[in-house]
PyMOL commands that place a pseudoatom at each C-alpha (Angstrom):
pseudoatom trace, name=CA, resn=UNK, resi=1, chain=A, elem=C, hetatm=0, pos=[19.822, -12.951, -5.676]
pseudoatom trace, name=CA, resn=UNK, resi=2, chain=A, elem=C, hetatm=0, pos=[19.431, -9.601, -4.677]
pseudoatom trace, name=CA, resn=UNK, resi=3, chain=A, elem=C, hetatm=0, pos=[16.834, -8.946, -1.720]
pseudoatom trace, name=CA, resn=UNK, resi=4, chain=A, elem=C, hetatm=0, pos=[17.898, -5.427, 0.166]
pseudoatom trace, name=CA, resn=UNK, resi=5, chain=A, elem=C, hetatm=0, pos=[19.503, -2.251, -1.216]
pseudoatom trace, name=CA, resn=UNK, resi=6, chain=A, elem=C, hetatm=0, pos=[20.350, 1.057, -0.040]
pseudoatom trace, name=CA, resn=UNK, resi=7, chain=A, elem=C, hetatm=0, pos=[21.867, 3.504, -2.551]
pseudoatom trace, name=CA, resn=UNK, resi=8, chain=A, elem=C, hetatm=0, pos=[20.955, 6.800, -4.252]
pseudoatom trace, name=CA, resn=UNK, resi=9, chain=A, elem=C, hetatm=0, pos=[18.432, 7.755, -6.149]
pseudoatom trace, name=CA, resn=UNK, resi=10, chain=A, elem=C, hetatm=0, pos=[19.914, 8.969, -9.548]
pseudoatom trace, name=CA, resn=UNK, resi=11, chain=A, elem=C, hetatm=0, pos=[17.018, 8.908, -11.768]
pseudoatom trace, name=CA, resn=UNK, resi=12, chain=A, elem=C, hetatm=0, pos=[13.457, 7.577, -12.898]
pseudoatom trace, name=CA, resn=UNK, resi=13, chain=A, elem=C, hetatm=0, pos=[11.853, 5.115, -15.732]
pseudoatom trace, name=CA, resn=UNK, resi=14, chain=A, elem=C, hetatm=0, pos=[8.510, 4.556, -16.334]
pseudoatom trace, name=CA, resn=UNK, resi=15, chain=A, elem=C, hetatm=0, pos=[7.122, 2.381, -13.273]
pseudoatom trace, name=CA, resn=UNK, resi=16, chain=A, elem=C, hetatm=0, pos=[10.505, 2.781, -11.854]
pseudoatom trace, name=CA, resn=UNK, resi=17, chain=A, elem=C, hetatm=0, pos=[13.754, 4.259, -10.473]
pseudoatom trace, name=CA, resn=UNK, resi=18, chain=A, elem=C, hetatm=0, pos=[17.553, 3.404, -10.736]
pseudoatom trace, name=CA, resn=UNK, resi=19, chain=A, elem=C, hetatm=0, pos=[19.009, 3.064, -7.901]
pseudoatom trace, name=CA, resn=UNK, resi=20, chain=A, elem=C, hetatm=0, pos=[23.069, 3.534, -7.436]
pseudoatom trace, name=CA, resn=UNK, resi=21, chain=A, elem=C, hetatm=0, pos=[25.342, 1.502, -5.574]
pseudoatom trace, name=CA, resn=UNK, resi=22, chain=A, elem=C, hetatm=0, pos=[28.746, 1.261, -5.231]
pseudoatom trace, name=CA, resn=UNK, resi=23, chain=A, elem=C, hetatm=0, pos=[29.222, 2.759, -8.732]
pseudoatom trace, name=CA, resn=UNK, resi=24, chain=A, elem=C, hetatm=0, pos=[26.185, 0.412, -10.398]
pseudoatom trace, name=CA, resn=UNK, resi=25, chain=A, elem=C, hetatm=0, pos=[23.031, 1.089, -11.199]
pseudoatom trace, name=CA, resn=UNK, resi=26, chain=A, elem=C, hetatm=0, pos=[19.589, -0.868, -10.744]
pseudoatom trace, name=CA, resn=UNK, resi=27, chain=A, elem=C, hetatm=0, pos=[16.993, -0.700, -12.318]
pseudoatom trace, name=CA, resn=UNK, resi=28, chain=A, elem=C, hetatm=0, pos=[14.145, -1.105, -10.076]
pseudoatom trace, name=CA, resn=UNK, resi=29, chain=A, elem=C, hetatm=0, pos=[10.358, -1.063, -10.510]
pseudoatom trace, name=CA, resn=UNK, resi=30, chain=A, elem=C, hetatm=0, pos=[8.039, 0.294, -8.079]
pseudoatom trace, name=CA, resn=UNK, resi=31, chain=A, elem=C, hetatm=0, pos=[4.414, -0.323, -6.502]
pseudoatom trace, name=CA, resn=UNK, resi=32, chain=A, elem=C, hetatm=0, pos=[2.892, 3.386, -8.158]
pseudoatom trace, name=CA, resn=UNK, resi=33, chain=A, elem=C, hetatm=0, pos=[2.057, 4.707, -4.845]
pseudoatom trace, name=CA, resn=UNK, resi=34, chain=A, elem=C, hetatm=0, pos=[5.816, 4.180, -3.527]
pseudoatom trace, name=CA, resn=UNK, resi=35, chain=A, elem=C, hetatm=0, pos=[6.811, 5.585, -7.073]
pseudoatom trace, name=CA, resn=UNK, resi=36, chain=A, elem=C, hetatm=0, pos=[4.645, 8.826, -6.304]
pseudoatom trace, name=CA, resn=UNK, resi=37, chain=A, elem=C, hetatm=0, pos=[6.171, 9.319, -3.092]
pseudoatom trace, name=CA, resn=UNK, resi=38, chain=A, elem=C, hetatm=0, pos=[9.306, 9.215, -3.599]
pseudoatom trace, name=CA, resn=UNK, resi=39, chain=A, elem=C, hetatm=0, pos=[9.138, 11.391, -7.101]
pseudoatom trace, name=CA, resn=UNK, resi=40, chain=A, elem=C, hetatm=0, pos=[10.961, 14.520, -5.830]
pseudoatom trace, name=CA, resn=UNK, resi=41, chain=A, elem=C, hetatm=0, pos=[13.657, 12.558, -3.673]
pseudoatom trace, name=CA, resn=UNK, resi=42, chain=A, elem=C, hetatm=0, pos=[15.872, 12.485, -6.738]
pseudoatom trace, name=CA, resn=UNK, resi=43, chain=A, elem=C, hetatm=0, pos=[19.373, 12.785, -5.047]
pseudoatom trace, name=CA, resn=UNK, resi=44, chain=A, elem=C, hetatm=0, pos=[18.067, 10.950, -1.474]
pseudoatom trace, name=CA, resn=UNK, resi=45, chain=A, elem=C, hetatm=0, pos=[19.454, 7.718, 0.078]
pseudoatom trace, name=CA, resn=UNK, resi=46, chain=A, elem=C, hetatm=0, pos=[16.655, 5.195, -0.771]
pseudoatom trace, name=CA, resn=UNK, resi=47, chain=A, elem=C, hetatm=0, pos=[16.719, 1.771, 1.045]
pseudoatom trace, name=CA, resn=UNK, resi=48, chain=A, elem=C, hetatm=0, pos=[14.279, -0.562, -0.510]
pseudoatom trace, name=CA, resn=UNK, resi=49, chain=A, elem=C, hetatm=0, pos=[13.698, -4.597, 0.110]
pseudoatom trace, name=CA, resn=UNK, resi=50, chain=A, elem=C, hetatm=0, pos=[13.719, -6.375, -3.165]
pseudoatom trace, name=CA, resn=UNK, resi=51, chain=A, elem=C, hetatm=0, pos=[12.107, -9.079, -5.039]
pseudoatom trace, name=CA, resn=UNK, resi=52, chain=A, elem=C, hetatm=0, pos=[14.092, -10.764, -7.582]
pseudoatom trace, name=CA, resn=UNK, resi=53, chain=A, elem=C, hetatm=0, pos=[12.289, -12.290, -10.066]
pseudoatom trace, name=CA, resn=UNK, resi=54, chain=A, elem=C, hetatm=0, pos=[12.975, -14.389, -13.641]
pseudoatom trace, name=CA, resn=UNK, resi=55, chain=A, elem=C, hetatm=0, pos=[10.750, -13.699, -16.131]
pseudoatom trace, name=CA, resn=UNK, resi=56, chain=A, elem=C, hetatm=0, pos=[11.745, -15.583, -19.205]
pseudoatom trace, name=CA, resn=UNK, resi=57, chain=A, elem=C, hetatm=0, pos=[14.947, -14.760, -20.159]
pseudoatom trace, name=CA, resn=UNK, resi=58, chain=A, elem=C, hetatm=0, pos=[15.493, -11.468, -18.496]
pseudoatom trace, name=CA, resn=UNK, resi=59, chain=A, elem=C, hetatm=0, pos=[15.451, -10.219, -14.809]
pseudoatom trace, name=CA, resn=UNK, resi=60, chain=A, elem=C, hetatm=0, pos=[13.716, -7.669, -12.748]
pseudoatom trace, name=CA, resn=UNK, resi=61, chain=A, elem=C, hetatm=0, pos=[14.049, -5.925, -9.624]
pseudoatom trace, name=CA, resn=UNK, resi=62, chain=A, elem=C, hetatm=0, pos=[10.746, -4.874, -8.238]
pseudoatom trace, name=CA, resn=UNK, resi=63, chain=A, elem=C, hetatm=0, pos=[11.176, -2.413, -4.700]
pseudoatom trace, name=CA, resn=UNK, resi=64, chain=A, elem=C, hetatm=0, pos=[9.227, -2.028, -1.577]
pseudoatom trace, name=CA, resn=UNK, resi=65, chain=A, elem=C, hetatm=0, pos=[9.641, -0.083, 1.321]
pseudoatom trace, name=CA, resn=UNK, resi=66, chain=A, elem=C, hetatm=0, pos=[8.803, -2.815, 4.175]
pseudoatom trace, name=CA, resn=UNK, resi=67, chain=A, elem=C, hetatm=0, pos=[9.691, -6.395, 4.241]
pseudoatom trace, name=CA, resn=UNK, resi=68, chain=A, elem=C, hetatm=0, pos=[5.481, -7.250, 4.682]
pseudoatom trace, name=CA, resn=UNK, resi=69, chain=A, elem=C, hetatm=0, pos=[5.233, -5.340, 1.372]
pseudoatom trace, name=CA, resn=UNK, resi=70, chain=A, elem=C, hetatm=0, pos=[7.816, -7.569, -0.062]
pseudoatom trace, name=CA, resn=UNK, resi=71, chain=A, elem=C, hetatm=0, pos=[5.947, -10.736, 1.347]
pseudoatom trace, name=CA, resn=UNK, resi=72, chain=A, elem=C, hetatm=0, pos=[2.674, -9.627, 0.414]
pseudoatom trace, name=CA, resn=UNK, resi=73, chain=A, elem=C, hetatm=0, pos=[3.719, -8.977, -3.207]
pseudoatom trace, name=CA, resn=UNK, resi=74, chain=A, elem=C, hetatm=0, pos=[5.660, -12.549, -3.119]
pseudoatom trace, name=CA, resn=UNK, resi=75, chain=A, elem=C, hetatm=0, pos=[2.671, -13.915, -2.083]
pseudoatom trace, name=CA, resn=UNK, resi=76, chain=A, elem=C, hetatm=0, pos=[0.070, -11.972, -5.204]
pseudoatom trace, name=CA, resn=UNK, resi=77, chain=A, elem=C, hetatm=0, pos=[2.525, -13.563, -7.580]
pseudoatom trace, name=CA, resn=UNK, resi=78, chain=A, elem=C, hetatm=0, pos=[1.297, -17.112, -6.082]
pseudoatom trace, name=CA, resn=UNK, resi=79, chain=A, elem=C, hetatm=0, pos=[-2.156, -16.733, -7.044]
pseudoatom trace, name=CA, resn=UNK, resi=80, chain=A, elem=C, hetatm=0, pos=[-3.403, -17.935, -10.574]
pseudoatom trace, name=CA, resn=UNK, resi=81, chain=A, elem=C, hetatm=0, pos=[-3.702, -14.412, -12.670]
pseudoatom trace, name=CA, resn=UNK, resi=82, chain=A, elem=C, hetatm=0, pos=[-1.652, -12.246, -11.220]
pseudoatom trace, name=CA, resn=UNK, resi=83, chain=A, elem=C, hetatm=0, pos=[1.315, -11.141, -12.462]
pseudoatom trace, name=CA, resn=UNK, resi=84, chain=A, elem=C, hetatm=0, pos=[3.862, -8.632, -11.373]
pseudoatom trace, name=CA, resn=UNK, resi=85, chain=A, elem=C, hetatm=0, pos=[2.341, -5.555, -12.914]
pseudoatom trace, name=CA, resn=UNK, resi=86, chain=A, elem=C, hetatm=0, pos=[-0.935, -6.623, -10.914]
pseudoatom trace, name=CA, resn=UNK, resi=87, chain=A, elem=C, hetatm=0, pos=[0.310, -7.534, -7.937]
pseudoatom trace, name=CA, resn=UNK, resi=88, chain=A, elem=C, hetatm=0, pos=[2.215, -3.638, -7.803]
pseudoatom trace, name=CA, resn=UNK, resi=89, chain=A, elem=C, hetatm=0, pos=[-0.902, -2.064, -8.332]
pseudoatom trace, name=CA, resn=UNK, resi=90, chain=A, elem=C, hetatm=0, pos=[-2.586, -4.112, -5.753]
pseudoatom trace, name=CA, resn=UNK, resi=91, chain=A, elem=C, hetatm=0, pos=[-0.155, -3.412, -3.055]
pseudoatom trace, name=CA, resn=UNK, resi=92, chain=A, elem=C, hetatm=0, pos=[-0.430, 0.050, -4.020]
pseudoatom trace, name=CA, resn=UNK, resi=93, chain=A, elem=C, hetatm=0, pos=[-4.074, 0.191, -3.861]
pseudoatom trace, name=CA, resn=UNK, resi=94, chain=A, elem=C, hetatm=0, pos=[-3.952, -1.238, -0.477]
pseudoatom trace, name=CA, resn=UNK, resi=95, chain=A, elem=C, hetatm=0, pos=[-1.743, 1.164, 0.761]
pseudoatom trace, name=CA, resn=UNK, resi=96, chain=A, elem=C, hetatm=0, pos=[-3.447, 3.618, -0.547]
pseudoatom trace, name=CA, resn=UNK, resi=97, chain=A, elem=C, hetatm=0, pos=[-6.934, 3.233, 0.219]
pseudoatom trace, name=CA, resn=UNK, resi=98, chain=A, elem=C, hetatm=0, pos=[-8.579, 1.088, 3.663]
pseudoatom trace, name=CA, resn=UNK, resi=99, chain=A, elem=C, hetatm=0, pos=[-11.901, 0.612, 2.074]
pseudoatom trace, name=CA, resn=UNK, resi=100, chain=A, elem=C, hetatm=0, pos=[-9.916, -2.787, 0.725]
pseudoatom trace, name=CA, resn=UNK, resi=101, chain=A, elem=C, hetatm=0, pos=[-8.675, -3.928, 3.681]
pseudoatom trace, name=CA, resn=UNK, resi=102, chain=A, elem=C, hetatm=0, pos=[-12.436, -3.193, 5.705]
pseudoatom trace, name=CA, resn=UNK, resi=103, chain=A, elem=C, hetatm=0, pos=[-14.117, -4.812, 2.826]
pseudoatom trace, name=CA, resn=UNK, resi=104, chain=A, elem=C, hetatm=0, pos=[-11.608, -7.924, 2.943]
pseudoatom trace, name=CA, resn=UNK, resi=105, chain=A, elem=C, hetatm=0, pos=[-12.476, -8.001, 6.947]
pseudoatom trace, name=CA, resn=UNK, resi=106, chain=A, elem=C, hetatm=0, pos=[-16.223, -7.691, 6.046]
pseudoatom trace, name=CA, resn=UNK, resi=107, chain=A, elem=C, hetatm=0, pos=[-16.473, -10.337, 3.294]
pseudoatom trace, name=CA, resn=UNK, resi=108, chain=A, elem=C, hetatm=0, pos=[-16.795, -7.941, 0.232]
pseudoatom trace, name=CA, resn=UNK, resi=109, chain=A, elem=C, hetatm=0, pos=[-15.539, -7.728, -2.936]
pseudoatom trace, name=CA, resn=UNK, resi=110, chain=A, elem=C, hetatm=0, pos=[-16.717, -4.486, -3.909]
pseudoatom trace, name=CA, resn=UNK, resi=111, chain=A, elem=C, hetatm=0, pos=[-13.327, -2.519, -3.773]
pseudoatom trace, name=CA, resn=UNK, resi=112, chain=A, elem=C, hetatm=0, pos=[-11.049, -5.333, -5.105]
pseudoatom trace, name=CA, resn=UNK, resi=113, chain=A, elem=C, hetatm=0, pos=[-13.149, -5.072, -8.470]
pseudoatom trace, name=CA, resn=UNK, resi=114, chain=A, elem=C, hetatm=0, pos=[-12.220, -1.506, -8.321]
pseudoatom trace, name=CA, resn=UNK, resi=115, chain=A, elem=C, hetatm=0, pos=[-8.146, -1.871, -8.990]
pseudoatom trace, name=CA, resn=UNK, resi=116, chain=A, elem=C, hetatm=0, pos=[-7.685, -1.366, -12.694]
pseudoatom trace, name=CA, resn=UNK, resi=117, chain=A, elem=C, hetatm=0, pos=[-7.301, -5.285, -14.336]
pseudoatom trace, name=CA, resn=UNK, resi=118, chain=A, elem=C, hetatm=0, pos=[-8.983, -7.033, -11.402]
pseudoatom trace, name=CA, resn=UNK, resi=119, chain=A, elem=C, hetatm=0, pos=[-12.291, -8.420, -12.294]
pseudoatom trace, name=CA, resn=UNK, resi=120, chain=A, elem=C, hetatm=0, pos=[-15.001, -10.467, -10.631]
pseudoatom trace, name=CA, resn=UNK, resi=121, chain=A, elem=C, hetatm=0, pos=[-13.562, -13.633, -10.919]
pseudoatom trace, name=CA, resn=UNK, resi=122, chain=A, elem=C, hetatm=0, pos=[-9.947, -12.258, -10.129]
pseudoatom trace, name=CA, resn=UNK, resi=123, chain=A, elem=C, hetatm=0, pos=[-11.204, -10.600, -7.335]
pseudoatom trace, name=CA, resn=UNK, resi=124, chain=A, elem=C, hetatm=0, pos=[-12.823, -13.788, -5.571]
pseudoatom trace, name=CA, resn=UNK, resi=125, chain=A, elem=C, hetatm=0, pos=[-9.439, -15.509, -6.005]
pseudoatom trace, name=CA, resn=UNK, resi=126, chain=A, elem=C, hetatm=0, pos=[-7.490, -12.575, -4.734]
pseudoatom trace, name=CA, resn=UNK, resi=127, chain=A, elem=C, hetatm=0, pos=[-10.557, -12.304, -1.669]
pseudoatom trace, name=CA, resn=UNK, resi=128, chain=A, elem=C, hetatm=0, pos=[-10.145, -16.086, -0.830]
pseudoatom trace, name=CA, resn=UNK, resi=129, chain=A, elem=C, hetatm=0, pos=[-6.259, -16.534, -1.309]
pseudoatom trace, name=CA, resn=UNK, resi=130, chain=A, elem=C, hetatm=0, pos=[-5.786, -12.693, 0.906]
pseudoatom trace, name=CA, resn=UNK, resi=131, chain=A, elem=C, hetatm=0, pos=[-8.685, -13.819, 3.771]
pseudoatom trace, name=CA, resn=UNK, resi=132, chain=A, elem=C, hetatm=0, pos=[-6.179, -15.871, 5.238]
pseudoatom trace, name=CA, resn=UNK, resi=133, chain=A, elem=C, hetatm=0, pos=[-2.774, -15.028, 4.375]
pseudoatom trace, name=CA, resn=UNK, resi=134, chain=A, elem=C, hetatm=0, pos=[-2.425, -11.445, 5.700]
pseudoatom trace, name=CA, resn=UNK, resi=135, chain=A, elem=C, hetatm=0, pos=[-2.463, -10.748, 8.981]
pseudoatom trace, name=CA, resn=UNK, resi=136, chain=A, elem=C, hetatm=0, pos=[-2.558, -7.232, 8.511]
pseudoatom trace, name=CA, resn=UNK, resi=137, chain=A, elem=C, hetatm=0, pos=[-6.074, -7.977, 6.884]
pseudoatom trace, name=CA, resn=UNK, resi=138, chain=A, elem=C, hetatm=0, pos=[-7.114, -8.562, 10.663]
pseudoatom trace, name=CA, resn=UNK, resi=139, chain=A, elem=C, hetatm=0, pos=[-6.742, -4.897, 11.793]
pseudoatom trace, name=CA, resn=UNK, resi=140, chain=A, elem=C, hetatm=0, pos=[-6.596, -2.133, 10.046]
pseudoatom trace, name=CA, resn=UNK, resi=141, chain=A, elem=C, hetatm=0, pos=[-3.656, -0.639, 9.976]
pseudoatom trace, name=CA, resn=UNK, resi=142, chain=A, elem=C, hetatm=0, pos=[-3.701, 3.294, 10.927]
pseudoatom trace, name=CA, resn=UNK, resi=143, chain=A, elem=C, hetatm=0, pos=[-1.229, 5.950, 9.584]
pseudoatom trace, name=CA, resn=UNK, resi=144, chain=A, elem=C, hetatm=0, pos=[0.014, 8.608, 11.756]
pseudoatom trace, name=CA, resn=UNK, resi=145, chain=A, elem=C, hetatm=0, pos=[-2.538, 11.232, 10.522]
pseudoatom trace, name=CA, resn=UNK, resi=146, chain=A, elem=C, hetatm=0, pos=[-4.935, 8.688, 11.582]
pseudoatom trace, name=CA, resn=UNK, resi=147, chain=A, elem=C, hetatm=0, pos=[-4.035, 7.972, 15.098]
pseudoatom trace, name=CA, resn=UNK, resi=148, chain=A, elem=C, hetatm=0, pos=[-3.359, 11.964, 15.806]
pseudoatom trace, name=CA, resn=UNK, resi=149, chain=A, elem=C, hetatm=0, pos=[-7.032, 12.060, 14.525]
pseudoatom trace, name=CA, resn=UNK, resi=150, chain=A, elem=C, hetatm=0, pos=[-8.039, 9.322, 17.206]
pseudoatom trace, name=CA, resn=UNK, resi=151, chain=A, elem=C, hetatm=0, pos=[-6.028, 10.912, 20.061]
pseudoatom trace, name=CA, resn=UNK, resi=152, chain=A, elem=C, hetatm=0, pos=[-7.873, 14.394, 19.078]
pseudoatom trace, name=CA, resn=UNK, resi=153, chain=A, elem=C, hetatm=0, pos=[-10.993, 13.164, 19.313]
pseudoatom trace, name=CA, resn=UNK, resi=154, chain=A, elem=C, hetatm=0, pos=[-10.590, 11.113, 22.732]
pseudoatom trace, name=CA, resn=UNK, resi=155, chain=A, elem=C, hetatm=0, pos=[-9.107, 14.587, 23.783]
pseudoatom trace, name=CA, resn=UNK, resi=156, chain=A, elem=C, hetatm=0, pos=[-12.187, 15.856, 22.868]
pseudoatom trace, name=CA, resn=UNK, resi=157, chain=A, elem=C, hetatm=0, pos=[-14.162, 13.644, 24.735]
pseudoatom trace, name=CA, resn=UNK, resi=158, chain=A, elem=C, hetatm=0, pos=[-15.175, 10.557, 22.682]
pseudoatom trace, name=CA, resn=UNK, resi=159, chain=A, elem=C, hetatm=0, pos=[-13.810, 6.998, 24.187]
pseudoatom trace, name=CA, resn=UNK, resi=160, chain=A, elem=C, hetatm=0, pos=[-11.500, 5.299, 22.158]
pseudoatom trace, name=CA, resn=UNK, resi=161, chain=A, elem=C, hetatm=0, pos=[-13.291, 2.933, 20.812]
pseudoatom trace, name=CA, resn=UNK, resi=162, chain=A, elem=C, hetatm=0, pos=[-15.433, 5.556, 18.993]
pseudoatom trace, name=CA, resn=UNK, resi=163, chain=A, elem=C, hetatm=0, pos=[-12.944, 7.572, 18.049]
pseudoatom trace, name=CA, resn=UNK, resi=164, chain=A, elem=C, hetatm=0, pos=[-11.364, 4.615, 15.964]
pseudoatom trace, name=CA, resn=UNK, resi=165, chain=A, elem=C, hetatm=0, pos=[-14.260, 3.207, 14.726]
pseudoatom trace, name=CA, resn=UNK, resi=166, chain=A, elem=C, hetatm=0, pos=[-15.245, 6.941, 13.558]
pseudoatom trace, name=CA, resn=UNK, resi=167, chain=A, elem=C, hetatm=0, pos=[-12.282, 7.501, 11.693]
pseudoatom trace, name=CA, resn=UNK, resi=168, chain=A, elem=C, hetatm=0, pos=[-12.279, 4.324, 9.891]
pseudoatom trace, name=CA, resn=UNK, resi=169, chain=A, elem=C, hetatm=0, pos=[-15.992, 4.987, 8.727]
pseudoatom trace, name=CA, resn=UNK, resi=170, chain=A, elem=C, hetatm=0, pos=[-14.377, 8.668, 7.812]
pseudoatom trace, name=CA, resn=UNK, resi=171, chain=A, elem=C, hetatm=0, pos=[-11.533, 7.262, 6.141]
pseudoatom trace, name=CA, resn=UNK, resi=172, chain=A, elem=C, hetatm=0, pos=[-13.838, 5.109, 3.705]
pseudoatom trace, name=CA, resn=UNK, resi=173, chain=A, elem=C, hetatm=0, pos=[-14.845, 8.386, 2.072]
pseudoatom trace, name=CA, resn=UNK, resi=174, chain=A, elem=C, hetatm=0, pos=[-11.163, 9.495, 1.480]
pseudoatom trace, name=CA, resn=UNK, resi=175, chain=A, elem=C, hetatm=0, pos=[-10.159, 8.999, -2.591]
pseudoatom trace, name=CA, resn=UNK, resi=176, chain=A, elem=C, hetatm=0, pos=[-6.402, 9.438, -1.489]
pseudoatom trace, name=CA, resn=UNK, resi=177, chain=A, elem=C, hetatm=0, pos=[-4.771, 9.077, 1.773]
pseudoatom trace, name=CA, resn=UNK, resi=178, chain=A, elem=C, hetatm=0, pos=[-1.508, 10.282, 0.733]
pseudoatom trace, name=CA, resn=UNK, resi=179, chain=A, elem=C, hetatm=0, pos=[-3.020, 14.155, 0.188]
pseudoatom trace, name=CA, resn=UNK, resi=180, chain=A, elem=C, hetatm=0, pos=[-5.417, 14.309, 3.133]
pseudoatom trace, name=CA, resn=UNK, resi=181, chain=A, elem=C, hetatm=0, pos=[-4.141, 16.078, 6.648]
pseudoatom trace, name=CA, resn=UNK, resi=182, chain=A, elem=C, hetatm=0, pos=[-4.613, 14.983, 10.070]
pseudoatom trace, name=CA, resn=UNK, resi=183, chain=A, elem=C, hetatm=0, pos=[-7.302, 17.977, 10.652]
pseudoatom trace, name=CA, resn=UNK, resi=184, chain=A, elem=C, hetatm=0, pos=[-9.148, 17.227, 7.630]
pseudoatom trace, name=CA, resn=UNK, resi=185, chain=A, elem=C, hetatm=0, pos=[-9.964, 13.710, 8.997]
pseudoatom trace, name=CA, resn=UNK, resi=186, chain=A, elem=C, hetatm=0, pos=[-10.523, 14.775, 12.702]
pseudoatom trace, name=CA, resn=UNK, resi=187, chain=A, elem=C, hetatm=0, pos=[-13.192, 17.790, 10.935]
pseudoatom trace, name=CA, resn=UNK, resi=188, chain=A, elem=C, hetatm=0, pos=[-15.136, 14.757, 8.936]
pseudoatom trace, name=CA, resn=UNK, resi=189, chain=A, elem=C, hetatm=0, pos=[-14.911, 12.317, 12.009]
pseudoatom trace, name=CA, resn=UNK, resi=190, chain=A, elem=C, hetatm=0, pos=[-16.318, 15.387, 14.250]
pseudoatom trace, name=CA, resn=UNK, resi=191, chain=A, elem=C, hetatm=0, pos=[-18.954, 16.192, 11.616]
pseudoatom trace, name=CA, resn=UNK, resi=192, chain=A, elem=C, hetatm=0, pos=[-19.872, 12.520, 11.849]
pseudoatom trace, name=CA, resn=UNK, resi=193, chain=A, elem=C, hetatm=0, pos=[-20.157, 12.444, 15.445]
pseudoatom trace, name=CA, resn=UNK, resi=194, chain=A, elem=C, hetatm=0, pos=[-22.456, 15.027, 15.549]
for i in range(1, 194): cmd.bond("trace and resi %d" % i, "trace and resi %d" % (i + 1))
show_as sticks, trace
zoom trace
C-alpha cells in the first residue's frame, strides 16, 4: 500500500496529476480545490499523503495535502452513498468555503445540500455521521488571511473575541476563499463593525 509520496510534478489528467518518483510515475487524483492550487506548479516537488483504494479490479491513488484530509476523506468513504468522487468534492468544499463547517456547528444542513451530488437525504447522513467525527468541526479553522484580519482589527481596537466572531460572520459572504486578500476581509469585517 502506498500512503505518502514526495516526487515531481510532471504533468496533469483530468481530476488529477502524475506524480514522479524514482523514475515512476503515479497517477494520482485530487480533491478539485488542491487540483486548482497546485495547477501552475508543473515542475515543483509535491509531497502528498495518499489513500489507496481497490475499486473492483483496478487501483487508485487519491492525494491530499494533510494527513486530517486523508482521514477525513477515509472516513466520507464510510458513510452509505458516498463514493470517492463525492467524498473529493466534499473535502474540497470544506476547504474551500466555512459556511459548512459553521452550519455543521449550528445544526444546519443548508450548505451541505449545496455541494454538487449531495442531496437532502445525503446531506442528513453526511450531517449526523460528520457531527461527531471531526474535531475540526468544533472550531473553525482560520487561514492566515484570516487571523492577519483578526490581529488588524484588535490593532484597531476591537477585543478579540469580536474581531473573530466578525470575520467569521464576514467570511460567510465569501464565494471563494482561495481568491480573497487579507485586506479585503479586514474592509468587510470593518464595514460590519460599523
Amino acid at each position: 500500500m502506498i500512503a505518502y509520496i514526495v516526487g515531481n510534478l510532471i504533468g496533469f489528467i483530468e481530476n488529477g496529476i502524475i506524480v514522479e518518483n524514482n523514475g515512476l510515475g503515479y497517477l494520482i487524483k485530487l480533491p478539485p480545490y488542491l487540483l486548482e492550487k497546485n495547477k501552475n506548479k508543473k515542475g515543483d516537488i509535491i509531497e502528498l499523503y495518499i489513500s489507496h483504494q481497490f475499486i473492483g479490479e483496478s487501483q487508485q491513488l487519491f492525494g491530499f495535502e494533510s494527513i486530517s484530509d486523508l482521514e477525513s476523506f477515509q472516513k466520507l468513504l464510510k458513510i452509505h452513498g458516498i463514493g470517492v468522487k463525492l467524498a473529493l468534492q466534499i473535502i474540497s468544499s470544506f476547504k474551500t468555503n466555512p459556511t459548512l463547517i459553521l452550519d455543521l456547528k449550528g445544526d444546519r444542513i443548508d450548505s451541505l445540500k449545496s455541494i454538487p451530488g449531495v442531496g437532502e437525504k445525503t446531506a442528513k447522513r453526511i450531517f449526523e455521521e460528520l457531527k461527531g467525527c471531526f474535531p475540526e468541526f468544533s472550531e473553525v479553522k482560520f487561514d492566515d488571511k484570516a487571523k492577519l484580519a483578526v490581529d488588524a482589527l484588535v490593532s484597531l481596537g476591537v477585543s478579540f473575541q469580536k474581531a473573530k466572531e466578525v470575520v467569521i460572520d464576514t467570511l460567510k459572504d465569501v464565494q471563494d476563499l482561495n481568491i480573497i486578500k487579507s485586506e479585503d476581509i479586514i474592509t468587510m469585517a470593518i464595514q460590519r463593525i460599523r
